[in-house]
VEXVEX-43290 format. One record per residue: residue number from 1; residue in one letter; chain; x, y, z of N, C-alpha, C in turn. Coordinates in Angstrom, 2 decimals, padded with zeros to 5 digits. Layout:
N
+-----+------+-----+---------+---------+---------+---------+---------+---------+---------+---------+---------+
: seq : type : mol :      nu :      nv :      nw :     cau :     cav :     caw :      cu :      cv :      cw :
+-----+------+-----+---------+---------+---------+---------+---------+---------+---------+---------+---------+
: NUM :    A :   A :       X :       Y :       Z :       X :       Y :       Z :       X :       Y :       Z :
...
+-----+------+-----+---------+---------+---------+---------+---------+---------+---------+---------+---------+
***
This chain:
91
+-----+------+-----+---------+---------+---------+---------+---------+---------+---------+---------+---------+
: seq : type : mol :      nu :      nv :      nw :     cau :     cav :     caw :      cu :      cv :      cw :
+-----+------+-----+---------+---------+---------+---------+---------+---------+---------+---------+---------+
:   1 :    X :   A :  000.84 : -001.17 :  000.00 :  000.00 :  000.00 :  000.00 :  000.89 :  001.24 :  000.00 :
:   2 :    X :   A :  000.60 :  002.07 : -000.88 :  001.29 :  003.38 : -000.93 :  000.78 :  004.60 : -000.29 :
:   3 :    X :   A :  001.49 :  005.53 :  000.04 :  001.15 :  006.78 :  000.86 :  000.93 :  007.42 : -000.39 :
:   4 :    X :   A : -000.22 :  008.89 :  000.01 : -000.19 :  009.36 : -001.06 :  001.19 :  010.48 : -000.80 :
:   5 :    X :   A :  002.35 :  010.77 : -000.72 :  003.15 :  011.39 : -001.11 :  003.82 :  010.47 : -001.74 :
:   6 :    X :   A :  003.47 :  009.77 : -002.61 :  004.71 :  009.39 : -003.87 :  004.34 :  007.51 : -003.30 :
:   7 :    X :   A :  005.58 :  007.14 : -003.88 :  005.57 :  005.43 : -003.91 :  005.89 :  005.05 : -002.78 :
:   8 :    X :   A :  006.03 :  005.42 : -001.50 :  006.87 :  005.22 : -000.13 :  005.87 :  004.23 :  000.16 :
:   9 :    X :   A :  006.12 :  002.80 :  001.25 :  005.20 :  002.20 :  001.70 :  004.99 :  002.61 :  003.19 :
:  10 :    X :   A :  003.56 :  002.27 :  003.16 :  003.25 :  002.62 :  004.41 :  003.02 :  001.81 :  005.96 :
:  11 :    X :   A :  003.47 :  000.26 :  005.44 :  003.98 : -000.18 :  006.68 :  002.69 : -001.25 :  007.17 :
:  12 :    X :   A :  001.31 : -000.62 :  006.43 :  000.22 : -001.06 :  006.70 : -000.11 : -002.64 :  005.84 :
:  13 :    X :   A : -000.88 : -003.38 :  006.45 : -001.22 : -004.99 :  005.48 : -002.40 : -004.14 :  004.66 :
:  14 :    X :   A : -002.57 : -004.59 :  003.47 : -003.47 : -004.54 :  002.69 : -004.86 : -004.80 :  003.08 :
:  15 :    X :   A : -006.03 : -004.26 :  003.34 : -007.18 : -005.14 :  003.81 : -007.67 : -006.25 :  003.19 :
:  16 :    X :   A : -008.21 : -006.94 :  004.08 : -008.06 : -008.61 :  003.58 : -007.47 : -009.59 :  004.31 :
:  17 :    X :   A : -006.89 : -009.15 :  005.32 : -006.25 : -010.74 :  006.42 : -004.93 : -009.98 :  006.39 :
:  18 :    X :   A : -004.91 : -011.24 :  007.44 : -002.67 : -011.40 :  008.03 : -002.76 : -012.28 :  007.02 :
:  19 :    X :   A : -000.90 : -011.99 :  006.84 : -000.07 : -012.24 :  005.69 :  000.09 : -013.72 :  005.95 :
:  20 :    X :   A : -000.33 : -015.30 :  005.27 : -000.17 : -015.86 :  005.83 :  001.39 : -017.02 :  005.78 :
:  21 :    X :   A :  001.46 : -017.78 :  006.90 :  003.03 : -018.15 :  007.36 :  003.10 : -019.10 :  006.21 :
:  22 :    X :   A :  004.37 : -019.41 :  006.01 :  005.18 : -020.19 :  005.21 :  004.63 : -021.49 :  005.58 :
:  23 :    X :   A :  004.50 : -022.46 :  004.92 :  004.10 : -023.79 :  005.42 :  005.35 : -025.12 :  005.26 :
:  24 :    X :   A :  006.51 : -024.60 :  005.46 :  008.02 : -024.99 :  004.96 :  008.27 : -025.83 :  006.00 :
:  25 :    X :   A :  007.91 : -026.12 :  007.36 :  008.10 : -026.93 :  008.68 :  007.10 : -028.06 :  008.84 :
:  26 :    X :   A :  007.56 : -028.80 :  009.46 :  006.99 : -030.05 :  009.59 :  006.29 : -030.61 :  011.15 :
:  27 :    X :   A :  006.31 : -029.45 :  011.79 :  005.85 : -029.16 :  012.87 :  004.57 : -030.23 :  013.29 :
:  28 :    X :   A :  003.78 : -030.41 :  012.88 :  002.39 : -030.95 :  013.19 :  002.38 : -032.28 :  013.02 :
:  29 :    X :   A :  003.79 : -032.78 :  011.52 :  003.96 : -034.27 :  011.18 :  004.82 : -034.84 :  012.35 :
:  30 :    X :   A :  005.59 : -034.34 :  013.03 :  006.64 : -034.39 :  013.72 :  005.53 : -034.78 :  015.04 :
:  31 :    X :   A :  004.87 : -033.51 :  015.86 :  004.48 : -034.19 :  016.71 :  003.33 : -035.54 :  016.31 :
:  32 :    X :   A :  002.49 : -035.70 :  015.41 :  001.91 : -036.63 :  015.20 :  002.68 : -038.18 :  014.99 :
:  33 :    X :   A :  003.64 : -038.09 :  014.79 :  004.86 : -039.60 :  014.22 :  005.17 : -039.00 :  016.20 :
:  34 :    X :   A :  005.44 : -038.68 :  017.50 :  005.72 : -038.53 :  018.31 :  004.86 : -039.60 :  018.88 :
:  35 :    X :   A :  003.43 : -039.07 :  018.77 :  002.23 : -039.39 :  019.50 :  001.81 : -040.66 :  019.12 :
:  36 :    X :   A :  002.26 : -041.43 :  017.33 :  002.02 : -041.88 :  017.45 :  003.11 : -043.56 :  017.62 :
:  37 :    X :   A :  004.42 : -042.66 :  018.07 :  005.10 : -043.79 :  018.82 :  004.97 : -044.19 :  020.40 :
:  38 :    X :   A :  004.26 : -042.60 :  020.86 :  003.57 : -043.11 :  022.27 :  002.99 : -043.96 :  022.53 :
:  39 :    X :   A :  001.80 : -044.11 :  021.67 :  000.66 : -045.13 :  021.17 :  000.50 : -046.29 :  021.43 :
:  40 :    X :   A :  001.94 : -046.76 :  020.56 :  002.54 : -047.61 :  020.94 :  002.00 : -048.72 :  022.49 :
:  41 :    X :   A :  003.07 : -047.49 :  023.05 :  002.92 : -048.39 :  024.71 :  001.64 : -047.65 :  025.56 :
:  42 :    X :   A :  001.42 : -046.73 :  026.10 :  000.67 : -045.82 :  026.19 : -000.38 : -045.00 :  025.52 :
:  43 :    X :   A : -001.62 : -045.87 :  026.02 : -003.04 : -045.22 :  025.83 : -002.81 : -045.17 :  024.69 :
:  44 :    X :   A : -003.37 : -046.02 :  023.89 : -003.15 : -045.74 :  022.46 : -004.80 : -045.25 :  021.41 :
:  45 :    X :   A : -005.99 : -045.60 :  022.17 : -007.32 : -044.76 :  021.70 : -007.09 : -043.09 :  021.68 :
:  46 :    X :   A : -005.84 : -042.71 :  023.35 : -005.67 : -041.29 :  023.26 : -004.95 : -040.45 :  022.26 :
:  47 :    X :   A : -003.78 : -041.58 :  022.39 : -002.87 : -040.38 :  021.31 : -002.82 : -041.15 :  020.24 :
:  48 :    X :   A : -003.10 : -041.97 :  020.00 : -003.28 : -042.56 :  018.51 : -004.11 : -041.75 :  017.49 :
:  49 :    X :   A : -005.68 : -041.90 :  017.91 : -006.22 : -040.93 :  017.43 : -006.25 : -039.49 :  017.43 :
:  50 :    X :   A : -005.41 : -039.01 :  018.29 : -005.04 : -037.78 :  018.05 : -004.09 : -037.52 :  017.17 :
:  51 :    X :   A : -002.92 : -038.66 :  017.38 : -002.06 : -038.08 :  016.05 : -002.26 : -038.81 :  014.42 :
:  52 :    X :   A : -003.32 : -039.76 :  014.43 : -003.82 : -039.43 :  013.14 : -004.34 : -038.26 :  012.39 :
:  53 :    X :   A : -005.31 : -037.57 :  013.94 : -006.05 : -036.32 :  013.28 : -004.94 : -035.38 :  013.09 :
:  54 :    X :   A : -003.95 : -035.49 :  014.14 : -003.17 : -033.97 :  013.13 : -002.20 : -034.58 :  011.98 :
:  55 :    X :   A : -002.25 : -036.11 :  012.28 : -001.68 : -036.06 :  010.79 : -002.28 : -035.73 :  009.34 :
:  56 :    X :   A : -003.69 : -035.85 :  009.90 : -004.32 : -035.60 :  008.49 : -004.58 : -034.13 :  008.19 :
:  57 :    X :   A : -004.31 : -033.47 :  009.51 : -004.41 : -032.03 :  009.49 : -003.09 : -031.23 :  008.58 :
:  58 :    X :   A : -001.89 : -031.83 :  009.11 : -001.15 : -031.74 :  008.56 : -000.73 : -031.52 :  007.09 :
:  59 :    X :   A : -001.85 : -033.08 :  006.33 : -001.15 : -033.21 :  005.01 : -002.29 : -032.42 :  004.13 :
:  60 :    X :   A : -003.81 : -032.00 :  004.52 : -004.62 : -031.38 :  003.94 : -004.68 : -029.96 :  004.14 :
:  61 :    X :   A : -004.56 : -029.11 :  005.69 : -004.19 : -027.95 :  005.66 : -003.02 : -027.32 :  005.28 :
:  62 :    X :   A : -001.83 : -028.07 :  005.85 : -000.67 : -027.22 :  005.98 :  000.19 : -027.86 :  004.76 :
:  63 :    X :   A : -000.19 : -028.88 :  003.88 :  000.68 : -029.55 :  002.93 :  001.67 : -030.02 :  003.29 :
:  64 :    X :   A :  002.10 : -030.78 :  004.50 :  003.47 : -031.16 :  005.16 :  004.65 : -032.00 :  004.29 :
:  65 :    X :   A :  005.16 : -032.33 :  004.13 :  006.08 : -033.29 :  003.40 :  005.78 : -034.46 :  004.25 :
:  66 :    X :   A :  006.08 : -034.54 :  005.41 :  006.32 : -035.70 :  006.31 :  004.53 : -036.16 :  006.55 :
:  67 :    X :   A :  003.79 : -035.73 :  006.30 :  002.44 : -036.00 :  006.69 :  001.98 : -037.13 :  006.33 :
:  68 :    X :   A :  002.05 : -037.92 :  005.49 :  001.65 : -039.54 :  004.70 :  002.69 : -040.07 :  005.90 :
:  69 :    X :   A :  004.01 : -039.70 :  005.94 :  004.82 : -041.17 :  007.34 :  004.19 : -040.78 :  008.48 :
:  70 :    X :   A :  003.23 : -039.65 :  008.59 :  003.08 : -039.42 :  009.98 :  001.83 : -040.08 :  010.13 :
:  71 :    X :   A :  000.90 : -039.91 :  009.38 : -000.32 : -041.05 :  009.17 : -000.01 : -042.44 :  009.23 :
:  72 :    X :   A :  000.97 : -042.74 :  008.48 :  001.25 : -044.27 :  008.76 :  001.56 : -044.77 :  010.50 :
:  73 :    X :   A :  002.44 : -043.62 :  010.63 :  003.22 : -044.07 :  012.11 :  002.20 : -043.79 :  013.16 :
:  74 :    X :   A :  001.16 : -043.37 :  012.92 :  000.04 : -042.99 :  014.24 : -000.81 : -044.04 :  013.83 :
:  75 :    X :   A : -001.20 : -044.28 :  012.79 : -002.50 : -045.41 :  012.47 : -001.52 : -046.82 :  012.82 :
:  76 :    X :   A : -000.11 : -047.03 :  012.74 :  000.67 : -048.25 :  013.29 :  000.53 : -048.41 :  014.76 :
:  77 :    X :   A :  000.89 : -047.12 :  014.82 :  000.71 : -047.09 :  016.67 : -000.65 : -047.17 :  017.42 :
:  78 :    X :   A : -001.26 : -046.73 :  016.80 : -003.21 : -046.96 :  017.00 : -003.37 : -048.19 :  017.60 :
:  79 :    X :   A : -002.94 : -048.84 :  015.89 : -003.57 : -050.60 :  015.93 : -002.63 : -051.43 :  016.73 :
:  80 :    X :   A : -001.35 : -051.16 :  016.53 : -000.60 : -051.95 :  017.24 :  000.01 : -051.61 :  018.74 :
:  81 :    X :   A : -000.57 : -050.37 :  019.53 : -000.86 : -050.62 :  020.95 : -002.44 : -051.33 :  021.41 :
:  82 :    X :   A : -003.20 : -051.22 :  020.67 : -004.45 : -051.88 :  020.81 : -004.19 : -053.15 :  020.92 :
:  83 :    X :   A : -003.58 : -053.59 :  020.03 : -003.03 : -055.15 :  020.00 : -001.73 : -055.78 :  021.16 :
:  84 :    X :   A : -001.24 : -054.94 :  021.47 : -000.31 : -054.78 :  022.11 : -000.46 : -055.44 :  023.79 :
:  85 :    X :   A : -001.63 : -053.69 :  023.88 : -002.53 : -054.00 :  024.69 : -003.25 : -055.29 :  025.42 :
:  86 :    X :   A : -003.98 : -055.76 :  024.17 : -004.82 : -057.37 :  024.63 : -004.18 : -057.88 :  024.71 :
:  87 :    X :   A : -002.95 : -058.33 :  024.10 : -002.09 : -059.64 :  024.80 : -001.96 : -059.24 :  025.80 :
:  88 :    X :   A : -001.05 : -058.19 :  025.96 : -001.02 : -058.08 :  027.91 : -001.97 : -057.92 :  028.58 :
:  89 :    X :   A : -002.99 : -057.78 :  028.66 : -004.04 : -058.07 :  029.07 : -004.67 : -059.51 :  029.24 :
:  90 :    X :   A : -004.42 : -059.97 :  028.50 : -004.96 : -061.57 :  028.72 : -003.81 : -062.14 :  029.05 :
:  91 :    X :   A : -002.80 : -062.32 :  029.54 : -001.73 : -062.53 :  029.82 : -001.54 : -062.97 :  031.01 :
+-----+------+-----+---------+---------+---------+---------+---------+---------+---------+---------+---------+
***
């Protein structure tokens, strides 16, 4: 946006929104492949399904790179603390 004395900018965002962030980090795939190595051993209905959902958040909002291994590694950890689970449980 220009001032009207000449071409100088004025510092101001254009109306219409904040400028939005770079989507270059892997932030959301990262903790989701975290949560879903928790899964694993620990509560795995909790953070399993949670880090599917931000994995899928990940690869549809933010376009992640890592977002498809982070889906895999939370839906692994899902099923296979569930499974995990019942054996030790019947055990």
């Amino acid at each position: 946006m220009t001032t009207q004395y000449g071409n100088q900018q004025s510092g101001q965002q254009p109306h219409g929104g904040a400028p939005q962030p770079a989507s270059t980090g892997n932030v959301l795939s990262i903790i989701a492949m975290v949560l879903g190595v928790i899964s694993l051993i620990f509560l795995p209905i909790v953070f399993g399904v949670v880090g599917v959902i931000l994995a899928i958040v990940a690869k549809t909002v933010r376009h992640e790179r890592l977002a498809t291994i982070a889906i895999v590694v939370s839906a692994v950890g899902l099923v296979g603390g569930m499974i995990l689970g019942a054996v030790v449980a019947n055990a």
